[in-house]
C-alpha positions in Angstrom: -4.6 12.4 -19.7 -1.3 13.7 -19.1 1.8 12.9 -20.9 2.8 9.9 -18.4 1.7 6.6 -18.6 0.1 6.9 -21.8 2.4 4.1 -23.5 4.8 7.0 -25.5 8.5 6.7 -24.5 11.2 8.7 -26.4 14.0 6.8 -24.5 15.2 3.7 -23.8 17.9 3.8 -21.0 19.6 0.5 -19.3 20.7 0.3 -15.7 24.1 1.6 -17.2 22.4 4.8 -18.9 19.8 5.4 -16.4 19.2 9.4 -15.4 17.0 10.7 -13.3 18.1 14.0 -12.7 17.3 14.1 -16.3 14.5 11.8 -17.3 11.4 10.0 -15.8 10.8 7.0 -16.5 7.2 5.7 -17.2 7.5 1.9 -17.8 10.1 -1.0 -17.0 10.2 -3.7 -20.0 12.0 -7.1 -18.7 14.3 -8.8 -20.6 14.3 -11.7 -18.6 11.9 -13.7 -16.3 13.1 -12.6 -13.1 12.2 -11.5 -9.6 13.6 -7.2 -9.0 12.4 -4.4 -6.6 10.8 -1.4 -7.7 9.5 1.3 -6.2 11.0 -0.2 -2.9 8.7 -3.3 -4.3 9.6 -7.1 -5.1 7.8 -7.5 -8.3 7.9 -10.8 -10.6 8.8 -9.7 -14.3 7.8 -12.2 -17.2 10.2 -12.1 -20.3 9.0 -9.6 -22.9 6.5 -7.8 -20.3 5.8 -4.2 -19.8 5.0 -2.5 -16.4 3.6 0.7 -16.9 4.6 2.7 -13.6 6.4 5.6 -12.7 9.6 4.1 -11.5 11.6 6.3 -8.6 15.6 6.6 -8.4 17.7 4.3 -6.6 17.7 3.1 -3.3 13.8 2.7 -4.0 14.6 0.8 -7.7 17.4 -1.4 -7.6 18.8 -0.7 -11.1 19.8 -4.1 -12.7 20.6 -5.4 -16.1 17.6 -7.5 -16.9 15.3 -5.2 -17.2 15.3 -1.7 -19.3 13.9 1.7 -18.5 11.3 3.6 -20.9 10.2 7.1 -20.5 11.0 11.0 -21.6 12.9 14.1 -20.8 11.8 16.0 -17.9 10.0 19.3 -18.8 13.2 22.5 -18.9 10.6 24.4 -16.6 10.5 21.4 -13.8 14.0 22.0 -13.3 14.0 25.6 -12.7 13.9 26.9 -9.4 11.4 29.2 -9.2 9.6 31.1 -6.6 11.5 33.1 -3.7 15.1 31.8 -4.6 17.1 34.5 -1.7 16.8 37.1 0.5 15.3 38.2 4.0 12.3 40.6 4.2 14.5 44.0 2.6 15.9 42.1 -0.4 14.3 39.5 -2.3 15.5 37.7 -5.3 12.8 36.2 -7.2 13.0 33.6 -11.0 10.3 32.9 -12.8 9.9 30.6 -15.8 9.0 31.7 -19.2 5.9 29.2 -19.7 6.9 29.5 -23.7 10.2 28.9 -24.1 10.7 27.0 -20.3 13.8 29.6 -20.0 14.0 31.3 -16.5 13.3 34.8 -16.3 14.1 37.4 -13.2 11.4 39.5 -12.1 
């Protein structure tokens, strides 16, 4: 099983705190009874509940104060670009990511 959805969350973000260029976020505990989308879905929360789902960014989640975000740090090497990065058929520029330290690396 992969790291996501396993019920482990190093952070704890509000609607305030929220980043997703940053973080993904595995689970959405409510802090009220209450009726929200997510996911571009109304869902019914109960007070003290955990719904363990991969929740997209805003406009699909509408970010609100009664409920908080739990999840971890995106992986360095996810936010690499990697691949063909430039260039036309006589001069590539190519990145790579180091699968050690998660650093990019030219090649």
């Amino acid at each position: 099983m992969g790291t996501y959805l396993t019920g482990t969350y190093s952070v704890l973000h509000t609607d305030a705190t929220a980043d997703f260029d940053n973080f993904v976020y595995d689970a959405v505990y409510f802090s009220t009874a209450t009726v929200m989308t997510i996911n571009g879905i109304v869902v019914t929360g109960a007070l003290g509940e955990t719904l363990d789902i991969i929740v997209q960014a805003p406009p699909s989640t509408a970010l609100d104060v009664r409920f908080l975000l739990l999840g971890n740090p995106i992986a360095p090497q996810t936010k690499v670009q990697t691949g063909l990065i430039s260039g036309d058929s006589h001069n590539e520029v190519w990145q790579f990511v180091d699968i050690k330290t998660g650093l990019p690396t030219n090649g």
